[in-house]
C-alpha positions as CSV (number, residue, x, y, z in Angstrom):
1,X,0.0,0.0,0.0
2,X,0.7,3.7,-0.7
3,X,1.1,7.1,1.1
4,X,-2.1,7.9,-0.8
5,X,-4.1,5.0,0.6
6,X,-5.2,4.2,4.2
7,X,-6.4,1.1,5.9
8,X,-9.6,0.1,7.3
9,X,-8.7,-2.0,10.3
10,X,-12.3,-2.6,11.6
11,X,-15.6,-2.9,10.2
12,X,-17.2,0.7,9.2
13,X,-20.6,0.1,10.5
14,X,-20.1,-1.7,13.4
15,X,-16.0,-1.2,14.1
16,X,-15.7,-5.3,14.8
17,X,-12.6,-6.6,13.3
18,X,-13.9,-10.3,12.3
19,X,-14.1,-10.2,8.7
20,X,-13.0,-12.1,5.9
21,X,-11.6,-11.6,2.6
22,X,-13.8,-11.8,-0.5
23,X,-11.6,-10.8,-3.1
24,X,-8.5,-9.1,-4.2
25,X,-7.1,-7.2,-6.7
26,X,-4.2,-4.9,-7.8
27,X,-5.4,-1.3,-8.4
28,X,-2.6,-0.8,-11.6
29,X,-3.4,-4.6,-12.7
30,X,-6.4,-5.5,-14.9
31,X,-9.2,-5.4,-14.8
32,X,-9.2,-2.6,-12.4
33,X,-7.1,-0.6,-14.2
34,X,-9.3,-0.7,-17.2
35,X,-12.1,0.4,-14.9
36,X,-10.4,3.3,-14.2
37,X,-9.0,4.6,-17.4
38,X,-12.9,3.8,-18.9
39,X,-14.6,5.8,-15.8
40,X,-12.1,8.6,-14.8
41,X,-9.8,10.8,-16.2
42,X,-7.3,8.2,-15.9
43,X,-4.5,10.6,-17.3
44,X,-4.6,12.6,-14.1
45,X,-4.0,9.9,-12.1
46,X,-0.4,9.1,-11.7
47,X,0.6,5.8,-11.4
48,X,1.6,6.2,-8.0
49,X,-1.4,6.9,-6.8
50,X,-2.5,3.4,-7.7
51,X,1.1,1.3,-7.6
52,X,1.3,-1.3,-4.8
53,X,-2.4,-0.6,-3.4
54,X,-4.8,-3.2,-4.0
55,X,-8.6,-3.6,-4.4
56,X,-10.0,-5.8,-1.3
57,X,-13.4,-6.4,-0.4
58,X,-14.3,-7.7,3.1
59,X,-17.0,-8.7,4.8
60,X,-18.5,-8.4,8.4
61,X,-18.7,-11.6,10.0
62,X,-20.5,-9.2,12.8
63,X,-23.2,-6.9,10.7
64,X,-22.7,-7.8,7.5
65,X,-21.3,-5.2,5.6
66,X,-19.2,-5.6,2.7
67,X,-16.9,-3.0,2.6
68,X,-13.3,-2.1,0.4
69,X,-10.6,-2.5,3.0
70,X,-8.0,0.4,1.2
71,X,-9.5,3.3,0.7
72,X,-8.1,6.6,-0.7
73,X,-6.8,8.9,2.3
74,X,-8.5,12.5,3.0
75,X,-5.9,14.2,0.8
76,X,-6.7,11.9,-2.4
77,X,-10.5,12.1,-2.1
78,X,-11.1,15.6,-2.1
79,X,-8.4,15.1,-6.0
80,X,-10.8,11.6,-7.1
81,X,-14.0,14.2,-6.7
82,X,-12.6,17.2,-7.8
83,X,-10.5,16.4,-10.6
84,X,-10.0,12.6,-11.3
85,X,-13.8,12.0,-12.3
86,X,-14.5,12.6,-15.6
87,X,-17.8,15.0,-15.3
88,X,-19.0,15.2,-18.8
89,X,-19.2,11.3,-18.2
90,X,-21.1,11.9,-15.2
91,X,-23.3,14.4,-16.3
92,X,-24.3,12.2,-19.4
93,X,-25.5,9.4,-17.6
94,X,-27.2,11.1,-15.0
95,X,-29.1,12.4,-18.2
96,X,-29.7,8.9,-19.6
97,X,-31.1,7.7,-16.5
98,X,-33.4,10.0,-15.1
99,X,-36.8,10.2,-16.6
100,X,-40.2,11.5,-15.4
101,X,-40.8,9.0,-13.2
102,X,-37.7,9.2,-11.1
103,X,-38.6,13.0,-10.1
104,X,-42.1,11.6,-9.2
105,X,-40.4,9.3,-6.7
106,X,-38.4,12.2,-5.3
107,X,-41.5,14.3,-5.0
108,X,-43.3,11.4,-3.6
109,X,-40.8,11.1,-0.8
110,X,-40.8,14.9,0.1
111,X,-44.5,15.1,0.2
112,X,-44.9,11.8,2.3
113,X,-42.5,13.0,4.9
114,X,-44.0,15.9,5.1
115,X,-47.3,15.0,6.2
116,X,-45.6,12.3,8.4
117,X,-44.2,15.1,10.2
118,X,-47.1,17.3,10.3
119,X,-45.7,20.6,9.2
120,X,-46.2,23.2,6.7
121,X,-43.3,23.6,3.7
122,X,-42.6,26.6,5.3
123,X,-42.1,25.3,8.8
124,X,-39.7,22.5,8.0
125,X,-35.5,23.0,7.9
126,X,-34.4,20.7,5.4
127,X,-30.6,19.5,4.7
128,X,-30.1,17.4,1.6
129,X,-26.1,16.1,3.0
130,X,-24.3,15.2,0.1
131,X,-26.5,17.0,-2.4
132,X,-25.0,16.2,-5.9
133,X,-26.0,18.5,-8.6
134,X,-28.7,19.8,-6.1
135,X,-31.9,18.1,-7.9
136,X,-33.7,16.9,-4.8
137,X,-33.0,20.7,-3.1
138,X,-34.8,22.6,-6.1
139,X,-37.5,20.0,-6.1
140,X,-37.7,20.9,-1.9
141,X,-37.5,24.4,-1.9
142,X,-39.5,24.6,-5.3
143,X,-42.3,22.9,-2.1
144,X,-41.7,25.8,-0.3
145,X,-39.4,24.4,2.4
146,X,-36.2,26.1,3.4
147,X,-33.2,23.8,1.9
148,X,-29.6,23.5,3.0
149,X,-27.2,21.3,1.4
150,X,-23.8,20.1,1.5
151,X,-21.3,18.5,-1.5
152,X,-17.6,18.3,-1.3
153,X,-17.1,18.7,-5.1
154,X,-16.6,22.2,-6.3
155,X,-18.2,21.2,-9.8
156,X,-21.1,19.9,-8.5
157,X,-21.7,22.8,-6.1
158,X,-21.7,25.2,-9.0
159,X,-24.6,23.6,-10.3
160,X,-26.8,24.4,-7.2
161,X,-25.5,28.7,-6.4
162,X,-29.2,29.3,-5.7
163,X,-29.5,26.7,-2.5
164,X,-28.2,27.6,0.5
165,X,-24.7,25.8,1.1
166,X,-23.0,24.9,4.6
167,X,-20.3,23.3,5.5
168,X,-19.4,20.2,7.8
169,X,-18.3,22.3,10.8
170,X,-21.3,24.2,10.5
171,X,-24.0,21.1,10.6
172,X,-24.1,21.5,14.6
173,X,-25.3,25.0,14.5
174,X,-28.7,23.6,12.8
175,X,-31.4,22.1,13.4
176,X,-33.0,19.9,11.0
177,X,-36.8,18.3,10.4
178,X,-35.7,16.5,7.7
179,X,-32.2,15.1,6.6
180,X,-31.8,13.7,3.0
181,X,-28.6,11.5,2.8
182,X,-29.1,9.8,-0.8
183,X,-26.4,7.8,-2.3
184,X,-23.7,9.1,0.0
185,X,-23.1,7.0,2.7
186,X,-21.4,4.2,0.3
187,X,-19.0,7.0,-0.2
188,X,-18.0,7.3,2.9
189,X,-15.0,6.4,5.2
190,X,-16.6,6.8,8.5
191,X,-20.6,6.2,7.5
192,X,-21.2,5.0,11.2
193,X,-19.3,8.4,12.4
194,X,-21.0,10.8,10.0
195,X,-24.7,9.2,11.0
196,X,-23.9,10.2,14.7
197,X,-22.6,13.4,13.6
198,X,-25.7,14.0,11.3
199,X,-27.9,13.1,14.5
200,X,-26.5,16.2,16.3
201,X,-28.2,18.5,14.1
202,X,-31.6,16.3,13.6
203,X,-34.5,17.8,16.2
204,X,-36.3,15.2,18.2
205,X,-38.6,13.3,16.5
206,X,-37.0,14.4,13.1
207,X,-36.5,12.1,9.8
208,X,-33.7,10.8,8.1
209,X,-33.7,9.4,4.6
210,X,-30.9,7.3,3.8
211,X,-30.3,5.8,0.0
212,X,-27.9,3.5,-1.3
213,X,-26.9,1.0,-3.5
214,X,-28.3,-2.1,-2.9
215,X,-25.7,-5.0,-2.2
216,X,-28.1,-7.7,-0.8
217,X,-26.7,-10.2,-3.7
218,X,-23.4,-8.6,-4.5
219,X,-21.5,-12.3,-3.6
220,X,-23.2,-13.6,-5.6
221,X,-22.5,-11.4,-8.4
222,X,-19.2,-11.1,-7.4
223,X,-18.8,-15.2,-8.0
224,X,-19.9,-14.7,-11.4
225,X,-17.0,-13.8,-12.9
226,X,-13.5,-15.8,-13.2
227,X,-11.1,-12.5,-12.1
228,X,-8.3,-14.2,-12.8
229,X,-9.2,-15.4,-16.4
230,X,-10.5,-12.1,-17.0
231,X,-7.1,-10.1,-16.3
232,X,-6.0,-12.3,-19.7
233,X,-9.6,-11.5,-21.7
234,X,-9.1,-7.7,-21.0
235,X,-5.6,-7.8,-21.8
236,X,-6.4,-8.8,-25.3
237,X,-9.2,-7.2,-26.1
238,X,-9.3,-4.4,-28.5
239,X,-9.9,-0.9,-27.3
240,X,-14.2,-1.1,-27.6
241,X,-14.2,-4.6,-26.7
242,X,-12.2,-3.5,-23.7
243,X,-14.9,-0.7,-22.8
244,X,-17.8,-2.7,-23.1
245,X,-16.6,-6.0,-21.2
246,X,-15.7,-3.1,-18.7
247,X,-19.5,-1.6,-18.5
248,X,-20.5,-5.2,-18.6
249,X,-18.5,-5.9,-15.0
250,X,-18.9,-2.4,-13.2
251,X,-22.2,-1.4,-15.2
252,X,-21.3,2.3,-14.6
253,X,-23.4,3.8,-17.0
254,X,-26.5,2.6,-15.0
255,X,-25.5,2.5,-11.5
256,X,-29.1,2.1,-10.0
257,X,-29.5,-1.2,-12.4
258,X,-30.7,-1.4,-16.0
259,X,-31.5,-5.6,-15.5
260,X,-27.6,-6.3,-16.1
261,X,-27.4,-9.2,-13.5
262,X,-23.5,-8.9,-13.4
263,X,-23.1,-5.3,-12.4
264,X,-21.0,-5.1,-9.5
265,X,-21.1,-1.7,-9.1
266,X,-22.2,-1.2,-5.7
267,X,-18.8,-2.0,-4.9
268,X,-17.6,-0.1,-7.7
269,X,-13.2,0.3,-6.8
270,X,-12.9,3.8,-4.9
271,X,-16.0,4.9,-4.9
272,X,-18.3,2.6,-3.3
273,X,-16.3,1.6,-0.4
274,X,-19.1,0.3,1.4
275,X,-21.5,-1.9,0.4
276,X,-25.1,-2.0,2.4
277,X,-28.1,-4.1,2.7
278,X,-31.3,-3.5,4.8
279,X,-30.0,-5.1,7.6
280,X,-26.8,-3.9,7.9
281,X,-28.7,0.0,7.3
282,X,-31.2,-1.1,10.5
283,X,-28.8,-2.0,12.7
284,X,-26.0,0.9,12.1
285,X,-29.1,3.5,12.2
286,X,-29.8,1.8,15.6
287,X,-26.8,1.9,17.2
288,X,-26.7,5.7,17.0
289,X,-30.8,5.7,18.3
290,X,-32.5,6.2,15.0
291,X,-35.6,3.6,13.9
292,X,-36.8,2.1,11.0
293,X,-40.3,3.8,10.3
294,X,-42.7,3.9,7.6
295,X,-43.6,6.9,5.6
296,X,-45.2,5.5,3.0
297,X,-48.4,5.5,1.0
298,X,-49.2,9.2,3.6
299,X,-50.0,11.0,0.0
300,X,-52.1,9.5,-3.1
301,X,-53.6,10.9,-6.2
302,X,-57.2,9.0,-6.2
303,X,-58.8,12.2,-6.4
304,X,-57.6,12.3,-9.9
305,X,-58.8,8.5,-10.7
306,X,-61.9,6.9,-11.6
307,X,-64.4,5.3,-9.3
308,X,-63.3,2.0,-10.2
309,X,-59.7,3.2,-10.4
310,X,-60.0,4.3,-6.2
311,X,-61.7,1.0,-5.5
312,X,-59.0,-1.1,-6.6
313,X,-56.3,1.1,-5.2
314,X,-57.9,1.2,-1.8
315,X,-58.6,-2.7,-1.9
316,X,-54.6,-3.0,-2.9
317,X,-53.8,-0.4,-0.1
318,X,-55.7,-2.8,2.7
319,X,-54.7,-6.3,1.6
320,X,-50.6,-4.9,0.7
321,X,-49.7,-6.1,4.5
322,X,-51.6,-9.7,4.0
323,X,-50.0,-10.1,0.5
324,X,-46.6,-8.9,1.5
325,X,-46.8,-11.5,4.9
326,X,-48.0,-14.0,2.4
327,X,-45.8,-13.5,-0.3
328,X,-42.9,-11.4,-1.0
329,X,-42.6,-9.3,2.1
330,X,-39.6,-10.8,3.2
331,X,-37.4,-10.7,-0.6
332,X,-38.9,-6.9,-0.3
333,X,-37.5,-6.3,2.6
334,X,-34.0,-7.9,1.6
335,X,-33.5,-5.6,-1.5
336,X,-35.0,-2.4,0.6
337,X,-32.2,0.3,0.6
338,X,-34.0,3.4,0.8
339,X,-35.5,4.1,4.7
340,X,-36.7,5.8,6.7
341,X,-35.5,6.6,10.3
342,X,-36.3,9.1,12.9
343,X,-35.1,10.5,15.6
344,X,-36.9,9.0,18.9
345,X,-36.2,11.6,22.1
């Protein structure tokens, strides 16, 4: 390992250090290397960066948690988010990917926790931690409520100058209704530190909305491929054939899943450090006092559907417990990674 890499030396979520090895790979070897030179600017990352630091996944024998044992130091993320990723790449497939019914979802969310809570737009504090180009603060403030976010790249911050942005040191000075941590926490070195942090600023009986990548079957995935057979096939490929067997493995042109059953990118190298599952999410949000609760279903648009329309949605709405207890409530539950926790006093 590298100066520019650190070590993980206990589990992130629940800092146990019973774990085992699930695989392991050289960062400047194939495939990974191919990953990177497809997904980042690969020419601003010198090679020593990368040279004798190596791509291992572990998992808690404790919680759970699959997790990437070397991780970049503080130093080289702040350069992977502010210069090594390629944001024309980014920005692209953020485009592909979101259509009409994704900002539905968002809206959904924002309106159900709303009436969960109670409150007026106006009355609610809102911080959207980690906020990206700053899509779900418009959408928030656009509802009337006052929006705070944070983002550690620059480029990204640029695209949201109209919401109000804060810093970490200044999170404890607030006090929050609602806090929005979306595709973050996978991100993160310290997820178990930052949710305790986060609490600090979250008033009693407040919400937390945490998002990430599902990893539920990532063994499984991960077993699919022969890694050491595929350092030769990448190797030899042609330049496109290299890209596309990469997008085949990492799938990082549809991160949230696009039905490729091989994606591995929730545990996509440097980026997705930690992989989650319901479980794992339930107990780490416990251990710092937050519970699971269910927001769900608190707003509806039957006033807009026919009779018959309203009759079958209410009989769906009171048999949905029966069915799921019946049926598929417990595979829902296992590939469930958005929740919703709050704050008990």
């Amino acid at each position: 390992m590298n100066k520019f890499f650190t070590i993980r030396e206990s589990c992130p979520c629940c800092k146990t250090t019973n774990s085992n090895t699930l695989i392991e790979l050289g960062y400047a070897e194939s495939p990974i290397k191919e990953y990177l030179d497809t997904w980042y600017s690969y020419g601003k990352m010198d090679k020593e960066y990368l040279n004798g630091s190596n791509y291992i996944l572990k998992e808690c024998q404790e919680c759970g948690l699959v997790y990437q044992n070397e991780i970049l130091n503080e130093y080289s993320t702040v350069k992977l988010y502010n210069q090594w990723i390629d944001y024309e790449k980014v920005i692209d497939r953020v485009d592909s990917n979101r259509n009409i019914r994704y900002y539905i979802t968002l809206v959904k969310d924002l309106i159900n926790a709303m009436l969960y809570l109670n409150k007026l737009p106006s009355e609610l504090n809102l911080l959207d931690f980690g906020m990206g180009f700053g899509t779900w603060c418009h959408l928030a403030k656009g509802l009337g409520c006052n929006v705070y976010g944070t983002e550690i790249s620059q480029t990204r911050s640029d695209y949201a100058k109209d919401i109000k942005i804060i810093n970490w040191a200044e999170i404890p000075n607030y006090r929050f209704d609602f806090i929005n941590i979306d595709q973050v926490l996978e991100h993160l070195a310290e997820p178990l530190e930052t949710l305790v942090y986060l609490k600090k600023a979250l008033k009693p009986d407040g919400l937390i909305k945490i998002g990430v990548p599902n990893g539920w079957d990532v063994k499984k995935k991960l077993s699919m491929w022969d890694w050491e057979t595929l350092k030769g096939s990448v190797n030899s490929c042609n330049s496109l054939e290299k890209i596309q067997l990469i997008k085949k493995i990492w799938d990082w042109e549809a991160p949230a899943g696009n039905g490729n059953e091989y994606s591995i990118n929730s545990v996509a190298p440097l980026q997705h450090i930690n992989c989650f599952n319901h479980d794992v999410l339930v107990k780490m949000a416990e251990r710092v006092g937050l519970g699971p609760v269910d927001v769900s279903d608190k707003f509806t648009t039957v006033t807009h559907l026919s009779l018959q329309h309203r009759i079958k949605k209410r009989a769906r709405t009171l048999l949905k417990p029966y069915y799921y207890a019946l049926t598929r409530r417990k595979e829902t539950v296992k590939k469930s990674t958005k929740l919703f926790f709050q704050n008990f006093p």
